[in-house]
LOMIGU-841621 format. One line per 4 residues: number of its first residue (from 1); for each residue x, y, z of N, C-alpha, C. Coordinates in pm, 1 decimal, decimal comma, padded with zeros to 6 digits. Layout:
N
NUM	X/Y/Z/X/Y/Z/X/Y/Z  ...;
***
This chain:
111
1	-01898,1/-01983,6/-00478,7/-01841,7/-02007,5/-00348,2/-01869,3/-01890,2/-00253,5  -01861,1/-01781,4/-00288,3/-01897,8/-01673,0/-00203,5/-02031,8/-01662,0/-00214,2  -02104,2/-01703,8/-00252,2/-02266,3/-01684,6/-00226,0/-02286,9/-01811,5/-00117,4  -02218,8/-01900,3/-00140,4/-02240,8/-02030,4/-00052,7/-02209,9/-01963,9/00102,1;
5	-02044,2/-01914,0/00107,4/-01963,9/-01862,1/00213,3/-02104,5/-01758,2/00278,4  -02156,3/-01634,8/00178,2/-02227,9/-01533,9/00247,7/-02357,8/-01644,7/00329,6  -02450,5/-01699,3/00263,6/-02523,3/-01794,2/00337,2/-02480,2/-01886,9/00436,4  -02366,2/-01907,4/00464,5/-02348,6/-01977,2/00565,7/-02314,1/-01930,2/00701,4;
9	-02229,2/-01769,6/00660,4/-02225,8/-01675,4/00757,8/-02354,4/-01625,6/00821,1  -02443,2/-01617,5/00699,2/-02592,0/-01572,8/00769,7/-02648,5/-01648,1/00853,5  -02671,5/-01778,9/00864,2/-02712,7/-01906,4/00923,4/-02654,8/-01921,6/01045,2  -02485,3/-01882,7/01050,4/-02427,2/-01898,5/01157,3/-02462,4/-01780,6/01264,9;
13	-02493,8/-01639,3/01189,7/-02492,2/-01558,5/01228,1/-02599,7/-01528,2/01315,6  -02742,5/-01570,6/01249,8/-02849,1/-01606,6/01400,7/-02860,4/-01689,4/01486,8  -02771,7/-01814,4/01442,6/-02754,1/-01855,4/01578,0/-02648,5/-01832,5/01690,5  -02587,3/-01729,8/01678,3/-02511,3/-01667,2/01762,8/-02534,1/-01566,5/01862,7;
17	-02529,4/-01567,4/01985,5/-02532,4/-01444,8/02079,9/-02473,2/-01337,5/02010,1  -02518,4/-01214,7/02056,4/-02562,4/-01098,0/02014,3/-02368,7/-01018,0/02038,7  -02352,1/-01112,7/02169,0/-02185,6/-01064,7/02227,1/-02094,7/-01136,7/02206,9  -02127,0/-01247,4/02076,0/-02030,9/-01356,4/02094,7/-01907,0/-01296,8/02043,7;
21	-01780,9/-01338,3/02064,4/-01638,4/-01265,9/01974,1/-01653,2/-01308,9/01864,1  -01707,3/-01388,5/01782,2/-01758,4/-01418,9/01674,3/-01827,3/-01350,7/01557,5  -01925,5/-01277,5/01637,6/-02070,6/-01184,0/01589,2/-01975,1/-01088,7/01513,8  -01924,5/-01008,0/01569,2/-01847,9/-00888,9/01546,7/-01795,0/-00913,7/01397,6;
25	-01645,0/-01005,8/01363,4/-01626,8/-01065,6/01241,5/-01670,8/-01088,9/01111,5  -01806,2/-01125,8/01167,0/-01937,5/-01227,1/01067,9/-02018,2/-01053,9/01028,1  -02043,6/-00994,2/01126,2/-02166,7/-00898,2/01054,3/-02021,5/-00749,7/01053,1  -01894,1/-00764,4/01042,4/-01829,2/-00723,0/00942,1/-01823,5/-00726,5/00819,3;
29	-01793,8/-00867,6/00791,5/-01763,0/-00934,3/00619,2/-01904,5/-00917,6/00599,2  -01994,3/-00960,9/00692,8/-02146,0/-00902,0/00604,7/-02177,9/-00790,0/00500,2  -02143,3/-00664,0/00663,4/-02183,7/-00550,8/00590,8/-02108,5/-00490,3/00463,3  -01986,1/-00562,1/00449,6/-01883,4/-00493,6/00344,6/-01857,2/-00613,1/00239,7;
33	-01984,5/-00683,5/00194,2/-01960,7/-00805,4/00137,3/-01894,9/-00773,5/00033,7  -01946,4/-00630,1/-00072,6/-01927,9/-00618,1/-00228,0/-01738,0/-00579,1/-00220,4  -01706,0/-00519,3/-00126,2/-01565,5/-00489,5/-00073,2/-01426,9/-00629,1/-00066,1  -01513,4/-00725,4/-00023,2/-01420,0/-00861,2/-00023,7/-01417,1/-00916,7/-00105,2;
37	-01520,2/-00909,0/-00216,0/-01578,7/-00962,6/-00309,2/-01457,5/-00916,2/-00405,9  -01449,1/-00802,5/-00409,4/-01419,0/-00711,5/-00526,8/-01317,4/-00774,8/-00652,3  -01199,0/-00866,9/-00543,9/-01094,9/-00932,1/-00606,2/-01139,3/-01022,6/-00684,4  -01275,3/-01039,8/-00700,8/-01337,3/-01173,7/-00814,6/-01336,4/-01134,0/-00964,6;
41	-01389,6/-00975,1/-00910,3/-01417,8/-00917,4/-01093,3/-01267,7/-00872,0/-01068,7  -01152,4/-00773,8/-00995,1/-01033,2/-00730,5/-01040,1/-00914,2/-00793,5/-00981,9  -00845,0/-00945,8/-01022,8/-00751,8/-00987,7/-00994,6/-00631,1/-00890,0/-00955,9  -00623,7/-00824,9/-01005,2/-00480,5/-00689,6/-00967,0/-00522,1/-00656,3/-00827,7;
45	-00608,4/-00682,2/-00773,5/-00666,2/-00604,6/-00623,9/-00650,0/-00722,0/-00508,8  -00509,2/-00659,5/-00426,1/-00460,8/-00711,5/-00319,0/-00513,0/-00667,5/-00188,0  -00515,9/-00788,6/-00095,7/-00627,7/-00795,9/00016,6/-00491,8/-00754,0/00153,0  -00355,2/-00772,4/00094,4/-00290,0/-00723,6/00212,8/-00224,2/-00583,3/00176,5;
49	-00189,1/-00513,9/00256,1/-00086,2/-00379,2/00273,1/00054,7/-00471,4/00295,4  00154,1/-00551,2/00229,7/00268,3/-00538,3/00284,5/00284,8/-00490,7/00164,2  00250,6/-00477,2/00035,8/00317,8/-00395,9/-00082,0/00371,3/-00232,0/-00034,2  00271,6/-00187,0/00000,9/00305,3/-00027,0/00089,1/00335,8/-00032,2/00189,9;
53	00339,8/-00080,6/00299,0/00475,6/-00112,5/00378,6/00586,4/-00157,4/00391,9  00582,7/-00237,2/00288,8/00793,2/-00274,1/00240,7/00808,2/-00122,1/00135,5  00717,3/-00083,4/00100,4/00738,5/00043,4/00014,0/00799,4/00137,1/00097,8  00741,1/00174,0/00165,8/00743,8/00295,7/00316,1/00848,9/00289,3/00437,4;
57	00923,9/00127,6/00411,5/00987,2/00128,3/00511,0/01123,7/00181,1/00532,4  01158,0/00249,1/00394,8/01269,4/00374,2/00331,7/01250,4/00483,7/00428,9  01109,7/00496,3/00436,0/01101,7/00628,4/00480,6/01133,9/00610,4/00642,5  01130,7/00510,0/00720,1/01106,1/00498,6/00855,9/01280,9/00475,8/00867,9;
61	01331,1/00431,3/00780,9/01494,9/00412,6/00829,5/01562,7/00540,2/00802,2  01520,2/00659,5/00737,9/01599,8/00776,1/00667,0/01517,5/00848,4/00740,6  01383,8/00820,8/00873,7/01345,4/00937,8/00948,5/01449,8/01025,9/01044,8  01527,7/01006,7/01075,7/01658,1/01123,7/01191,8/01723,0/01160,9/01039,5;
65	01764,5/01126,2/00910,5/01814,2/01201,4/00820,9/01723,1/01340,7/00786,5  01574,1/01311,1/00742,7/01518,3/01395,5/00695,1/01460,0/01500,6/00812,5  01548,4/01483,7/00901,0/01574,0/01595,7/01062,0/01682,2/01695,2/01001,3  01760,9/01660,2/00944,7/01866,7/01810,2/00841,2/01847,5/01779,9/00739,4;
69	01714,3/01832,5/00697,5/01729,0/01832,5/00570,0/01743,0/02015,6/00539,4  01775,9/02086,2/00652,6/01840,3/02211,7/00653,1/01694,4/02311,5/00648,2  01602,5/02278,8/00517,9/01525,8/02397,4/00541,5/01415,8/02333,8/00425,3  01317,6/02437,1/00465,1/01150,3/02387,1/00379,0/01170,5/02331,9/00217,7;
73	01270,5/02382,1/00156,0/01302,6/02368,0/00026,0/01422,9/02270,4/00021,0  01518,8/02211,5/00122,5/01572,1/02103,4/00110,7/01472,7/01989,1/00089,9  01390,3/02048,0/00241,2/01284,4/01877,1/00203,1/01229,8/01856,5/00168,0  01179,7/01963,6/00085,4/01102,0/01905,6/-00068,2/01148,7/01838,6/-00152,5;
77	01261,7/01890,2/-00191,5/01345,1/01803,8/-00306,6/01415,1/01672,1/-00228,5  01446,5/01657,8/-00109,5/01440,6/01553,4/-00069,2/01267,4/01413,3/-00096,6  01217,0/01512,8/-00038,1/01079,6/01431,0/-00059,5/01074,3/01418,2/-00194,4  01041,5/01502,5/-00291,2/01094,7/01459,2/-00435,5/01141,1/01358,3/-00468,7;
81	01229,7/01363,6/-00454,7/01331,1/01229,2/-00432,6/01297,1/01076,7/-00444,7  01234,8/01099,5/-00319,0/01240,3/00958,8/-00250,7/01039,3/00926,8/-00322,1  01005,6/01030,5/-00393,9/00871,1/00987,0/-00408,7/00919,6/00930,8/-00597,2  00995,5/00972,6/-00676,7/01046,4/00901,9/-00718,4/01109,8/00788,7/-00747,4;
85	01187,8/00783,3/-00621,9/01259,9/00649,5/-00613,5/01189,9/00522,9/-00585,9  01093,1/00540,1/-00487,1/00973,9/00479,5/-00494,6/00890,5/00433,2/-00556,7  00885,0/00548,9/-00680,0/00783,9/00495,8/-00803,9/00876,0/00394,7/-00895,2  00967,4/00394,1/-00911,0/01086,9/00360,0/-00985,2/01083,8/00185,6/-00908,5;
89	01061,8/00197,2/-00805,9/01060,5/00041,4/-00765,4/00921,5/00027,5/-00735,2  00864,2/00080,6/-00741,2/00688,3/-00021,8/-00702,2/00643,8/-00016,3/-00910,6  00755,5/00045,3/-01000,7/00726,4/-00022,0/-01155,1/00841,3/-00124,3/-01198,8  00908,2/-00150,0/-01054,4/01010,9/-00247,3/-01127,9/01115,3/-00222,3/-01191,8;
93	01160,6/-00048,0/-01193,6/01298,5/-00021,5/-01260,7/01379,5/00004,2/-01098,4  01561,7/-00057,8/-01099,3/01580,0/00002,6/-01049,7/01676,2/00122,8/-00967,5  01665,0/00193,3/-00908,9/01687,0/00334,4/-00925,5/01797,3/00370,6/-00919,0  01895,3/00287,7/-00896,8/02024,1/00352,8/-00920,3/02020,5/00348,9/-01082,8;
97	01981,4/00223,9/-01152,7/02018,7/00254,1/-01290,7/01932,3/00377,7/-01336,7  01833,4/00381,6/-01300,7/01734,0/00504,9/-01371,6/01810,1/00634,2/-01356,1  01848,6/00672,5/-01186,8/01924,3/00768,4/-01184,8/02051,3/00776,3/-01277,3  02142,9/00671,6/-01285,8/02228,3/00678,7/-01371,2/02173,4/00743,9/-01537,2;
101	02117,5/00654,1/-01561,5/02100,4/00659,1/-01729,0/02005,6/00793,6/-01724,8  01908,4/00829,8/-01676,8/01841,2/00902,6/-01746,4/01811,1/01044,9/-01605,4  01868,6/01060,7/-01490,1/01885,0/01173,8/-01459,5/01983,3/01240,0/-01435,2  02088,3/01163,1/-01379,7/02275,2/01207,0/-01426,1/02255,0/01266,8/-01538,8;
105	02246,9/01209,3/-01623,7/02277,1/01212,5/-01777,9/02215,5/01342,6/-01831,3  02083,6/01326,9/-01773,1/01992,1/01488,4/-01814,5/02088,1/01598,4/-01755,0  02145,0/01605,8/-01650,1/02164,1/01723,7/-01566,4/02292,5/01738,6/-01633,2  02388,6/01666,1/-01700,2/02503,5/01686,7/-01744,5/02468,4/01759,0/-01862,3;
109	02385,6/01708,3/-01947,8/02323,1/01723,6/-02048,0/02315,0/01908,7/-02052,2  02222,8/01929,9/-01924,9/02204,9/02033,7/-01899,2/02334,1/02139,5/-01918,0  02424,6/02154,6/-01816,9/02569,9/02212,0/-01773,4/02604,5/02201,9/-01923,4;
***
């Protein structure tokens, strides 16, 4: 199907003006054919970004928080944090229990 799709773009593609809003599109997906393609040989490979933008959108609601985060070494371990918590839900655990069970628990552990 994509060898059919690339030949038919080509076909369409000379008979098109040079300025059509069209052209632009067509000798895009052209030039980056092996790129669109890619999801044929690796099913795991997603063609949209909302996975990392529902990911990220933590960070855009807690932006005026991480304004006091007091000093260079608060917001690291803030950033810390949240780059954790993050990983913890883009593998599907989630993070209140993780924090509960296994970093509460360490730090008590600790004391």
């Amino acid at each position: 199907m994509l060898t059919e799709m690339e030949e038919w773009f080509r076909a369409d593609r000379t008979s098109l003006p040079r300025l059509s809003p069209v052209s632009r599109p067509i000798d895009y997906i052209l030039s980056r054919r092996t790129h669109f393609a890619s999801d044929v040989d690796d099913g795991r490979i997603c063609k949209s970004n909302n996975a990392e933008e529902k990911t990220l959108r933590c960070v855009a609601w807690g932006r005026k928080a991480w304004l006091f985060a007091s000093s260079d070494r608060g917001a690291g371990r803030a950033t810390s944090m949240l780059m954790l918590i993050t990983i913890t839900r883009t593998n599907d655990v989630a993070p209140r229990v993780w924090l509960a069970a296994d970093i509460i628990t360490g730090i008590a552990n600790l004391l």
